[in-house]
C-alpha positions as CSV (number, residue, x, y, z in Angstrom):
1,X,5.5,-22.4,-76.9
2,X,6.4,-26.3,-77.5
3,X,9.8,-25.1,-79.1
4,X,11.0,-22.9,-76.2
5,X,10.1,-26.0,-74.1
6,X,11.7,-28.0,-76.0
7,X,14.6,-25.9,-76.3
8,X,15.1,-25.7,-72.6
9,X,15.0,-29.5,-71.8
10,X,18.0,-30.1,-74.7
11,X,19.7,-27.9,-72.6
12,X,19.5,-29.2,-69.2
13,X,19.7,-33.0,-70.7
14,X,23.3,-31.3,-72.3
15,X,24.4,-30.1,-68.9
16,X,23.5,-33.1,-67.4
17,X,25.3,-35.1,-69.6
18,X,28.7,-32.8,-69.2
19,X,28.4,-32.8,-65.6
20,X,28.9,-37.0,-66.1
21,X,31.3,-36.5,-68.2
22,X,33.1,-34.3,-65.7
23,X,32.5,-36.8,-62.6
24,X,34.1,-39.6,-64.8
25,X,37.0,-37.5,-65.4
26,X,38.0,-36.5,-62.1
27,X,37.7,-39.7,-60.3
28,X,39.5,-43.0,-61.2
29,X,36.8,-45.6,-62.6
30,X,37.1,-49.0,-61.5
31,X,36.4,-51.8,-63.7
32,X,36.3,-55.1,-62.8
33,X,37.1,-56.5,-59.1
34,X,39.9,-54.3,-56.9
35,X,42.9,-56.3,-57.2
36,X,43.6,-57.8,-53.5
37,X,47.2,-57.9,-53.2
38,X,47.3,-54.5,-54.4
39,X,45.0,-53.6,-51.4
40,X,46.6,-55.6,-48.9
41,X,50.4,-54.2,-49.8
42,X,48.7,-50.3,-49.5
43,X,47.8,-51.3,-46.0
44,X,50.8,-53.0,-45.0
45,X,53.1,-49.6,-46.2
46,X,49.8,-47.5,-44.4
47,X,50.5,-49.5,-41.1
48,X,54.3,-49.3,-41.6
49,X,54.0,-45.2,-42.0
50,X,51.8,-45.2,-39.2
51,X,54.0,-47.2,-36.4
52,X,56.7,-44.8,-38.1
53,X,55.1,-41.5,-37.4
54,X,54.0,-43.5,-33.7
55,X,58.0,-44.3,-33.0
56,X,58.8,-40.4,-34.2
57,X,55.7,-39.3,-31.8
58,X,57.1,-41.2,-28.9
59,X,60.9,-40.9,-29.2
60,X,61.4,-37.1,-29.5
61,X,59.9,-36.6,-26.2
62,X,61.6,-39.5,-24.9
63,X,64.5,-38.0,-26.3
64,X,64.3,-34.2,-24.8
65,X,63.6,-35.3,-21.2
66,X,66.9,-37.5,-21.4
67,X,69.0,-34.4,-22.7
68,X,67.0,-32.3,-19.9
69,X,68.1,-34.7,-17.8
70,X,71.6,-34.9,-18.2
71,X,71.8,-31.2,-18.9
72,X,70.5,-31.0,-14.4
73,X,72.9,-33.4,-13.9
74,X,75.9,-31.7,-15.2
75,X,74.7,-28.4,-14.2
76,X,73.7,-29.2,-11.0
C-alpha cells in the first residue's frame, strides 16, 4: 500500500512541477528592476495613440455634418 502511495505523490509533485515550468514559459519573467525609461516612453507612445484615436473619434463626425451641411446648402 506505501508504494501505490508513493507512486501517486511522484506523480502529482511531476505535474506540479510541469505546470511551473509551463507558467514560466508563457509569460515574460522579470529579473531585476523594470527599466524606467522604458516604461515611461510605452506611456508616452500609449497617450500619443490614444489622443490619436480621440482626434479620429472627434473629426469624422465633425467632418460628415460639414459635408451634410454643404450638401443642404447647395441643394437647397
Amino acid at each position: 500500500m506505501g508504494s501505490n502511495n508513493e507512486k501517486y505523490q511522484a506523480v502529482g509533485q511531476d505535474d506540479k512541477i510541469e505546470a511551473s515550468v509551463k507558467r514560466e514559459n508563457d509569460r515574460p519573467s522579470i529579473q531585476g528592476r523594470p527599466n524606467i525609461d522604458e516604461i515611461s516612453k510605452r506611456n508616452e507612445e500609449e497617450k500619443k495613440r490614444d489622443r490619436k484615436s480621440s482626434y479620429i473619434f472627434i473629426g469624422v463626425p465633425v467632418l460628415l455634418i460639414i459635408v451634410v451641411m454643404f450638401l443642404v446648402y447647395f441643394f437647397s
